[in-house]
N, C-alpha and C positions, 0 to 999 in steps of 0.2 A: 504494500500500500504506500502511497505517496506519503512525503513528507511535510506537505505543505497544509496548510491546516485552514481551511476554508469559513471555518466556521469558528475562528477563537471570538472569544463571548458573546456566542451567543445563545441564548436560552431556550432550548427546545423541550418540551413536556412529550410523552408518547405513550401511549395507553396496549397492551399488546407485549411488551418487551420480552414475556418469556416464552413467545412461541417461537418456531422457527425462523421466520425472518426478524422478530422481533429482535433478535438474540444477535445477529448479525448487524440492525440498523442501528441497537445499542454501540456497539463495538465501531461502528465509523463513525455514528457523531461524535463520538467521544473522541478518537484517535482524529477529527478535522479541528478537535475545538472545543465542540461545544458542551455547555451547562448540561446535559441530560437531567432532567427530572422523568421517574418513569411511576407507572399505577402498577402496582402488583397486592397481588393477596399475604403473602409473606415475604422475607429477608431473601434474593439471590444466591444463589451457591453453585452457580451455572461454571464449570471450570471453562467456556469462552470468555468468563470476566474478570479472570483472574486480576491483568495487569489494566483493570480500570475501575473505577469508583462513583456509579451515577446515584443521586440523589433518589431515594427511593419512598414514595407518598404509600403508606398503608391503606387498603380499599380495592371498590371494583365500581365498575358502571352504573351501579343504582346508592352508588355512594357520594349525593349532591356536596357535600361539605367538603369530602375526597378530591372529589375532579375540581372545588375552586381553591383547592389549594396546589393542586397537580397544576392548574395553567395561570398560575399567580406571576404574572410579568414575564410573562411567556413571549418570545419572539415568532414562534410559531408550536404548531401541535400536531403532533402525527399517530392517527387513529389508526391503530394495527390490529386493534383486538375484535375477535371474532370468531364464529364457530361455523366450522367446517363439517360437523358432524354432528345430528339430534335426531331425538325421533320425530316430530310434525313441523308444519310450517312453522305453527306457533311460539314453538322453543325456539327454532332458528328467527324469527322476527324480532323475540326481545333481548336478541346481541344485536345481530347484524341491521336492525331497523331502528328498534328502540334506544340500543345503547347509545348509537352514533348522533340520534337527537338529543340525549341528555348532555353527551359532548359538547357537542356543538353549542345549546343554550347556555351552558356556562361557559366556554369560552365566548361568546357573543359578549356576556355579561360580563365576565371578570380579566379578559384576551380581548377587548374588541379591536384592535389594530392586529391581530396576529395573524399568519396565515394558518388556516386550517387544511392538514395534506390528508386525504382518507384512501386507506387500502382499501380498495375492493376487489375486484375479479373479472378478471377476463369472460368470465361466465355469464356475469350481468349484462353481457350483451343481448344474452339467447334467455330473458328468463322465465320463458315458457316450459325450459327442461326440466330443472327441479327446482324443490324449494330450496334448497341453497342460494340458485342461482336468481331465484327470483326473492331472496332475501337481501342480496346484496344489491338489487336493481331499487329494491325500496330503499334502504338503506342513502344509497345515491340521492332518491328523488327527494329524501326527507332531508339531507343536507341541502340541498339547492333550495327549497322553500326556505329554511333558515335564515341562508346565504343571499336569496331573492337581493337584499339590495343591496349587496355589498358582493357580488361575485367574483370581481379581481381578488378577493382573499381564499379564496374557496379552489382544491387542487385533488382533483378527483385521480387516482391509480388505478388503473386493472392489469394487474400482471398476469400475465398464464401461466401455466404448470412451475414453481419453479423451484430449484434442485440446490445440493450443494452439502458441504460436511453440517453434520447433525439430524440433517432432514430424512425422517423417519417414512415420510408414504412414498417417493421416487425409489427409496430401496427397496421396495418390490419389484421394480421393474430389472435392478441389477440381479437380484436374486434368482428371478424368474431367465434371465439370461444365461446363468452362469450353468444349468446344466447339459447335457446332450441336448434336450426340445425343449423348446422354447414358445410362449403361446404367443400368436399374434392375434392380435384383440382392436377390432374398427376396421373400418372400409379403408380398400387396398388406395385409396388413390384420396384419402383425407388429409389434413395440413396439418398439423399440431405445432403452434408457436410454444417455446421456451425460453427458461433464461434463468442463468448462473446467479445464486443469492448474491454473491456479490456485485454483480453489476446492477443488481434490484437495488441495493442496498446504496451503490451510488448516486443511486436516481435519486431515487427518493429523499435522500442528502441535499441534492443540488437544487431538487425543486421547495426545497421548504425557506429558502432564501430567495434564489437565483427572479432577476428581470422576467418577467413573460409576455406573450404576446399581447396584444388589446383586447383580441376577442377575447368572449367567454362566453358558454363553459369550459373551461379548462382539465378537460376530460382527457387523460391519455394512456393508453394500452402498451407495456414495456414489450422487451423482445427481443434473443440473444441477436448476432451476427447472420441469421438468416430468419428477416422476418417473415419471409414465407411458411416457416413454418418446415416440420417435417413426416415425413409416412409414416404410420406405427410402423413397417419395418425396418426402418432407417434409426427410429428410434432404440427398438430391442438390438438391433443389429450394433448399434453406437453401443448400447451398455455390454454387450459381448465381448466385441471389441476392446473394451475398456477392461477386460480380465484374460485378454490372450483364449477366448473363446469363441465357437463356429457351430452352433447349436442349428438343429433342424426348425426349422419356423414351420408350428400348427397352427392354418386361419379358424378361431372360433370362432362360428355364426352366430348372427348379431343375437336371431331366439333366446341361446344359450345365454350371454349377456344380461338378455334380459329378465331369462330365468333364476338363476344367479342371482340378480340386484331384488327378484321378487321374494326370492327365498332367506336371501340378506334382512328382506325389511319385515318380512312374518316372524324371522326369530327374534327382531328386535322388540316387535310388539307384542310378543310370547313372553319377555322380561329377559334376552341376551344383550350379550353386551351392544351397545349403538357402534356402528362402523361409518366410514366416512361413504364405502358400498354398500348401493343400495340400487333402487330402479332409478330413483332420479340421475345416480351418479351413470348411472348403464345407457341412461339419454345423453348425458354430456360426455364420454366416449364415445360414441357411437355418430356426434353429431360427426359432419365431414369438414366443416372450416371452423378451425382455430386460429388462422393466419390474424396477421396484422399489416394495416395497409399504413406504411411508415408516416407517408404526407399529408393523409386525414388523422390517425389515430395514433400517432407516438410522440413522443416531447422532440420539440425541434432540434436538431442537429450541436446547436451549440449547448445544449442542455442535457444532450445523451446522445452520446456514442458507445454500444456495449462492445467488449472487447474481449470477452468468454465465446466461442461457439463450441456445439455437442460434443465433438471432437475431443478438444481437450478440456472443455468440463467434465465429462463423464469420465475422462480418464485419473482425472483429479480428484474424483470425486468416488472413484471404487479406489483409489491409492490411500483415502481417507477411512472410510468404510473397513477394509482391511486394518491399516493403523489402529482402528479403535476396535477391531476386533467384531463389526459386523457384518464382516464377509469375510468367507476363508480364505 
């Protein structure tokens, strides 16, 4: 990582810190600069955070007195938190819709000059697929009414699938590589955009200060070095690759998928554990474009250039996997 530090004082709050990209976007504001203030339920012991020290506000999202003390002279705020996995709409609504409004209201009220960055998902484009995806699309809408008159503040993110050391759901897919066959899973001729946590992690940095354009909404879709995107076999094929392996690729029909995501959400409402698979998630595999179109939908050029493609993130990223002992 650079040594130049983009971001010395200034004061960034961020709600989310201890999930996966959380955990990464902690680790560069801090190493650009900046004050980190973050919201967690308990004390960090995340060994990514060894050699840094962010200000840590006790609470969670239905914590009003928590979040005005989380964005108390805040230069900007970055809404990371979110759930990926529930069982009905209605759980997933009061994170990813509900929370991001109580956000938002107190920083309006106690942040009102700040920028407000919110992670959302590449999914919230299609949110007709699942309730996830149509949780993060509310989410979205319910920031923009907020924001209604004040939108140059307001920096909406949808990133697609994205990977990297620590990240626990893409190692399925190196898993599923690593043996003799290999499943191929979506339509042969679908796009699937990506992107390296840490090039996520840069963006995200540069847009919670950085100049923007005049328009707005200020909506953008991140996306490694090829935003077209790539084939589920390109994909399994990259994580093979990425362990010195040449597995047979089996295409499983979309039915199966969908049988699968059905049988996924009967055990959940049976009292199994909730998985992030399920039917909805069998619709957002299964769609055929994940791409991203750079000149409508990605932060302009001087704002982001991602510098990871599949290649050598995936190769980086099973070297990591191994190192910590989740791949043999």
């Amino acid at each position: 990582m650079s040594s130049a530090r983009p971001l010395e004082g200034r004061r960034i709050a961020i709600t989310g810190a201890s999930g996966f990209l959380g955990l990464h976007l902690v680790k560069t504001l801090c190493t650009q600069g900046a004050d980190v203030c973050a919201l967690m339920r308990r004390p960090p012991l995340h060994p990514h955070w060894q050699d840094i020290a962010p200000q840590i506000v006790p609470g969670d999202l239905n914590d009003t007195s928590a979040l005005a003390r989380l964005v108390d002279g805040a230069d900007a705020v970055i809404h990371a938190a979110g759930l990926i996995k529930a069982r009905n709409l209605a759980t997933f609504q009061a994170i990813n819709r509900d929370g991001a409004r109580a956000l938002a209201k107190v920083a309006r009220r106690h942040a009102p000059s700040a920028r407000f960055v919110a992670i959302s998902s590449l999914a919230a484009r299609e949110p007709q697929l699942s309730h996830y995806a149509a949780s993060k699309r509310e989410g979205e809408n319910a920031l923009r009414d907020i924001y209604a008159d004040a939108p140059q503040q307001l920096v909406i993110v949808r990133p697609p699938a994205i990977y990297g050391p620590w990240d626990t759901e893409t190692l399925a897919i190196f898993r599923a590589a690593a043996g003799r066959f290999a499943p191929l899973v979506g339509a042969p001729d679908a796009r699937i955009a990506m992107v390296h946590v840490h090039d996520a992690a840069r963006a995200i940095a540069a847009l919670t200060t950085a100049a923007l354009p005049p328009d707005a909404p200020h909506i953008y879709a991140l996306h490694d070095t090829q935003p077209q995107g790539y084939s589920p076999a390109e994909i399994i094929e990259a994580a093979a690759q990425a362990q010195a392996n040449q597995p047979h690729l089996i295409a499983l029909p979309g039915f199966a998928l969908h049988a699968a995501g059905m049988a996924a959400d009967l055990a959940a409402a049976l009292g199994g554990p909730r998985t992030v698979f399920g039917r909805g998630k069998a619709r957002e595999i299964l769609h055929k474009n994940w791409a991203v179109i750079p000149e409508i939908e990605a932060p302009p050029p001087y704002l982001y250039q991602p510098s990871i493609g599949i290649t050598q993130g995936f190769r980086d990223s099973a070297a990591w996997y191994r190192a910590a002992g989740w791949l043999r």
